[in-house]
N, C-alpha and C positions, 0 to 999 in steps of 0.2 A: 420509831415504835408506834405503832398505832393502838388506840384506845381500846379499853377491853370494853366489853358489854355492857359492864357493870359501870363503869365511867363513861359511856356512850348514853347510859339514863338519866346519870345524875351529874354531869361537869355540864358548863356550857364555854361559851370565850369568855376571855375577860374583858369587862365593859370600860372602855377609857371616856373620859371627858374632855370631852374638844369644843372652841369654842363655834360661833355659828357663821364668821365671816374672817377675813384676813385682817391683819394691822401691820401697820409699817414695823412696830418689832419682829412681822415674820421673815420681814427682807434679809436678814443678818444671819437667818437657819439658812439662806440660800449657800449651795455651795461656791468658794473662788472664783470658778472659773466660767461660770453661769452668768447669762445674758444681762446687763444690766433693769433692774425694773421697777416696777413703781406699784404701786396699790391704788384700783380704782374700784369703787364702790364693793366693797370686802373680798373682790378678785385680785390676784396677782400679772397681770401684763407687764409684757417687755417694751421697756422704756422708747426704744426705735419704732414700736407700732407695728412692727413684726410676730407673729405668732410663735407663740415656743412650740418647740418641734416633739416627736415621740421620742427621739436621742434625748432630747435635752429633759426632757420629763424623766427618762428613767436614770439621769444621773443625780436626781434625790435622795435625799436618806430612804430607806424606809419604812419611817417613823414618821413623813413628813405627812402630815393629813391633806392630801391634795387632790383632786382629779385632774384631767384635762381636758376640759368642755368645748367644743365643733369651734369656737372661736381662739382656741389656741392660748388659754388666759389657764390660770390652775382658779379651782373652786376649792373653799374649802368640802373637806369630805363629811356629807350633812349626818348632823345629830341625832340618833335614834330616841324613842323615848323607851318606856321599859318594857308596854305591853308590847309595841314591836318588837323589841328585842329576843321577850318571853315566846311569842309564835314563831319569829324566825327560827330560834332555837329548839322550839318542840319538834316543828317539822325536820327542823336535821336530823335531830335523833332518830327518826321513823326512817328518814330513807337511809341513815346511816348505817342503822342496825340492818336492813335491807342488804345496802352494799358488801358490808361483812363480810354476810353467808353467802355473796355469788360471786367471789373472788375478786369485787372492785373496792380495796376497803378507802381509795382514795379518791374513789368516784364523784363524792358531792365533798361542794366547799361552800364556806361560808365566805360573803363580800369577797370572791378572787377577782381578782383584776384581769380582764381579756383584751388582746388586742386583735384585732381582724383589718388585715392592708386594706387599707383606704378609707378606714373609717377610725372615730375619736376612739378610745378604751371605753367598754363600761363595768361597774363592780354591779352587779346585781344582788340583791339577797340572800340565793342560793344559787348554785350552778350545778350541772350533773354532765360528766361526759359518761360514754360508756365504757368499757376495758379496754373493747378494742382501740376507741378511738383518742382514748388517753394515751397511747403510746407512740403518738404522734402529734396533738394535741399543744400538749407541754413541752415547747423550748425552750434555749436560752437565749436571750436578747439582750440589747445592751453592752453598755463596754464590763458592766460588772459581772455579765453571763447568768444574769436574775433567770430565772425560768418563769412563765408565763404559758397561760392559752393564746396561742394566737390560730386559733379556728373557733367558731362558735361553737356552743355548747347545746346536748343534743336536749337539754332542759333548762329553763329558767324560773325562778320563781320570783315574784316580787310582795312582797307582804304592806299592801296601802297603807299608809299615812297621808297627814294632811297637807303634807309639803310637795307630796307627790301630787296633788291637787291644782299647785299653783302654775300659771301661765308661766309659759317659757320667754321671755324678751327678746324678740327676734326683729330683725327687718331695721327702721330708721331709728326707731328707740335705742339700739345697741351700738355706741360710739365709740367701745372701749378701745379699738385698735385698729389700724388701717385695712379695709378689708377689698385688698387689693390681689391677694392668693386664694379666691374662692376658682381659678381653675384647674388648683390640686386638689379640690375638696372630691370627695364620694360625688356623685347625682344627688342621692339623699339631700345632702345640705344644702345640696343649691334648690331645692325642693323646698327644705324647711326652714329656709334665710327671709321668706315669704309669706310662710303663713303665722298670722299672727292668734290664730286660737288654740293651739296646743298645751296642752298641759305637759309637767313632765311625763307622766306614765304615759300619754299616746306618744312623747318624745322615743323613750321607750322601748314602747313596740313597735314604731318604727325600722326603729333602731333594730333591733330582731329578726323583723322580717327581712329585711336591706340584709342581713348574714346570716340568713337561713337558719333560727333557730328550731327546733324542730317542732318543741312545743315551749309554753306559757304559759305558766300556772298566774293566778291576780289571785291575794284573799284579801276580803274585803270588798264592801262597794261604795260608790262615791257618795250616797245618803250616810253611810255608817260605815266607816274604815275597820272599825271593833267587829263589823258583824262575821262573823265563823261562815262567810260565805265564798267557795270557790271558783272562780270561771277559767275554762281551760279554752286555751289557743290553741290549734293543731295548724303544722305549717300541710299544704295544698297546693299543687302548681306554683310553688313559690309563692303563696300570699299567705300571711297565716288568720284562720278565721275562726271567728268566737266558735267554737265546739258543744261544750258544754256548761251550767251550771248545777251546783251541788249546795246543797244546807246542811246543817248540821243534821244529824241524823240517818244522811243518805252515804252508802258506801261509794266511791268513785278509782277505777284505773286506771290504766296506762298501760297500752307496748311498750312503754318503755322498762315497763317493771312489771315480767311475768310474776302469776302466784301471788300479788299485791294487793290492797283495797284499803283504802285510806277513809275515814270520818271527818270530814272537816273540823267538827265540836273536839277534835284531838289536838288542833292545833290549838284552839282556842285554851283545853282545859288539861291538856298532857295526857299522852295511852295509855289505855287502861294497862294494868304494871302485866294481865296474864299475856299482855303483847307478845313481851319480851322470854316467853318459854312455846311461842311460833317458828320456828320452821319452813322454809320456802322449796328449799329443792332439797330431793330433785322435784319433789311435792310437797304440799302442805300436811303437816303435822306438828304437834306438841308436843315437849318431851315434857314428863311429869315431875310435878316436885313432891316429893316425899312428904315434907316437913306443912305443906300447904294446898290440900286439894281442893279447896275454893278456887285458888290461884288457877290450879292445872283445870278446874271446871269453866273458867272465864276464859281461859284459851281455847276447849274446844267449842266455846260458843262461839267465838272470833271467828274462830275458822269458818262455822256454817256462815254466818253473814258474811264473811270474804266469799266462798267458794258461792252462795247465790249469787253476788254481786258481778264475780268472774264472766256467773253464765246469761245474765240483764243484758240486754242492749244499751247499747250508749243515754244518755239523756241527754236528751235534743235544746235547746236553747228555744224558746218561743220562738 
């Protein structure tokens, strides 16, 4: 059953509490028949110094708070705070309500998990494939027939924090497991087993680019993660390069999303409610509420700053 409109404004997920690193009582949630392993600095690795594989990763619960990081270790899966929480979530609702009305109502996800051959999984903050390309998209994998993206998605979004800030430990620092399989790794990782100043979010978009994501949304910047400010990646001959940015105040779209235009200060501070009596196809209009003509007057102002925004050229990035 997918969310009605009215639950697409006002639900979000529900927030669990997890903690920020592994302990040896997590060994015990491991399933029977699972690698023997050990806990080294709040990662889980296989006791042999062998990498746990993507089979063995998806015979988890899945409950188990884990990733699977380029070295083959599970990470715990990191702790959001609220204002994250609160953006990631605005924003869903804006391309959700989106999706809806153009027949993708299961278009965008929150934290889905992707696998793309040859490379680790990642759960991003938001994901978006198109109709089309959801119907291919989503398999099942596994001995349990879990369903999963395993192609990249033609949108990504990451919403900064400070965590995403911190250096990735790469190179002679990283002792946790014998890393004697780096010639089944992607090129990427043998690329980034090397360099030692990446943070995660260029981890990232690396990451992104290496499986052709098409675009990349960043809000936030690395002065102020809080700041309600957009930067869009657009992939290019296979490279994806800064495109644009956006402030609050300023309308910003996407190919990807005819008839669209988003406010950054929306994610910041939630849309304004006449959003939600817009209209996308087969064109932009508002259907009116009776009971509320302020409401139905805030939507057709919406619309003239969407539709000038439509007809703007891109904003260019210095």
């Amino acid at each position: 059953m997918h969310p009605t409109e009215e639950a697409t404004r006002s639900q979000g997920p529900v927030e669990l509490e997890i903690p920020e690193a592994f302990n040896e009582d997590w060994l015990a949630a491991l399933p029977k028949d699972f690698p023997k392993c050990i806990v080294l600095s709040g990662r889980i690795a296989r006791a042999d110094g062998e990498p746990i594989t993507i089979e063995q990763y998806l015979e988890l619960p899945e409950d188990f708070p884990a990733l699977l990081n380029e070295y083959g270790e599970l990470e715990m899966s990191p702790a959001s705070d609220k204002v994250h929480n609160n953006r990631r979530n605005a924003f869903y609702r804006i391309l959700s309500f989106y999706c809806q009305q153009c027949g993708n109502p299961n278009g965008v996800g929150i934290e889905e998990e992707i696998f793309v051959s040859g490379f680790r999984s990642y759960r991003p903050d938001l994901s978006y494939f198109s109709r089309e390309r959801l119907q291919t998209a989503i398999q099942p994998i596994g001995k349990r027939g879990q369903r999963y993206a395993v192609e990249a998605p033609d949108l990504v979004v990451e919403i900064l924090s400070y965590s995403n800030l911190e250096k990735v430990v790469v190179g002679e620092e990283k002792k946790l497991w014998k890393q004697k399989s780096t010639s089944k790794w992607a090129p990427i990782f043998k690329e980034l087993i090397q360099d030692k100043s990446l943070t995660k979010i260029d981890l990232h978009l690396k990451l992104y680019e290496a499986t052709q994501v098409k675009e990349v949304w960043i809000v936030g910047e690395v002065t102020n993660v809080y700041s309600p400010k957009l930067t869009v990646y657009r992939l290019a001959s296979g490279k994806l390069h800064k495109s644009a940015e956006f402030m609050a105040g300023e309308l910003f779209c996407s190919p990807l999303f005819p008839n669209l235009a988003i406010d950054p200060q929306w994610i910041q501070d939630g849309v304004p409610e006449g959003f939600y009596l817009i209209r996308f196809f087969p064109q932009l209009y508002a259907i009116k509420d009776e009971h509320n003509p302020q409401l139905t007057s805030q939507a057709y102002q919406l619309i003239q700053r969407i539709q000038q925004a439509l007809t703007l050229p891109s904003h260019p990035t210095a």
